[in-house]
C-alpha positions, 0 to 999 in steps of 0.5 A: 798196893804195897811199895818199898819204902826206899824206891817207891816200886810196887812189890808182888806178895806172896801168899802161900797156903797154910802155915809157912814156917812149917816149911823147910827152906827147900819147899818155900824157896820152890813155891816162890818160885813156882809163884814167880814163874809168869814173871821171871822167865827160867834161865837154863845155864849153858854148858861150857864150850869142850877146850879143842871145839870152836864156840859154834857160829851164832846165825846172824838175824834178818832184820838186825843191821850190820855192825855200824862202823865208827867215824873218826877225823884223823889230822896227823897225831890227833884222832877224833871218835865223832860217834863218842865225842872223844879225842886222842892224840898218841893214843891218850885221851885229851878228856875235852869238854864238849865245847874244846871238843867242838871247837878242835872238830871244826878247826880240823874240818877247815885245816885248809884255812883261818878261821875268825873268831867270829865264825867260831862263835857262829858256827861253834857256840852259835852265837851271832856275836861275841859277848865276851871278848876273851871266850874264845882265848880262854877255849883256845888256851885250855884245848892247846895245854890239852893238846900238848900235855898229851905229848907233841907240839901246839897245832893250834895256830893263830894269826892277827887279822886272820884268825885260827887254823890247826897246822901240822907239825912241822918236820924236825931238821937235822943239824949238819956240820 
């Protein structure tokens, strides 16, 4: 068996019947590819659509399931794309890892309350218990400075002997005179 060199992938020879340099590039070009026929499907181009006629409809098959909808979290200015692990806030994307995305998941799904440090790292990192103390700082840091770089303020919250919690911005109050 013959491969290439560079990929190891096994190559189909060719052999053509009597002497090949005394074909024209046309006939050797249509006998390789009479050869390749059983491999290579043919493509038949299809002709470009007239300007004033619509594309025609494409039936839609049986067995094919419906367009999936995407799930995404939405807590205020923040958007998680749950099916891509993606996250924007105002339309940037916060470029988070996979842990910071996690981590911003599941303090958006708990809003409603504190969260500990320790349910995090059980229910996050699924650990039993904390090896370092500064693990979870250091992730909260890193996904607050995403949060604002992005545009907006810190939802990121924290409150000693509670835990952590994602609040919403609060509303801009107009000085009076």
């Amino acid at each position: 068996m013959v491969t290439n060199a560079r990929t190891d992938r096994p190559l189909k020879i060719i052999i053509l019947d009597g002497p090949a340099c005394a074909l024209s590039q046309k006939e050797l070009r249509a006998r390789i590819c009479a050869a390749l026929e059983p491999v290579i499907p043919p493509v038949q181009p299809e002709p470009p659509p007239h300007r004033h006629q619509p594309p025609a409809p494409q039936p839609a098959a049986a067995d094919e399931p419906a367009p999936r909808r995407r799930r995404l979290l939405h807590f205020h200015d923040i958007v998680l794309d749950l099916d891509n692990s993606l996250a924007y806030r105002r339309r940037t994307n916060l470029n988070l890892t996979r842990l910071e995305f996690d981590l911003l998941e599941y303090l958006i799904r708990n809003s409603d309350r504190y969260i500990s440090p320790a349910e995090l790292a059980e229910n996050v990192w699924d650990i039993r218990s904390l090896r370092r103390s500064n693990m979870i700082e250091n992730r909260i840091h890193n996904l607050r400075r995403k949060l604002v770089l992005a545009g907006g303020t810190n939802p990121i919250v924290n409150r000693r002997g509670f835990g952590y919690a994602v609040q919403p911005p609060a509303p801009v109050r107009s000085r009076k005179r």
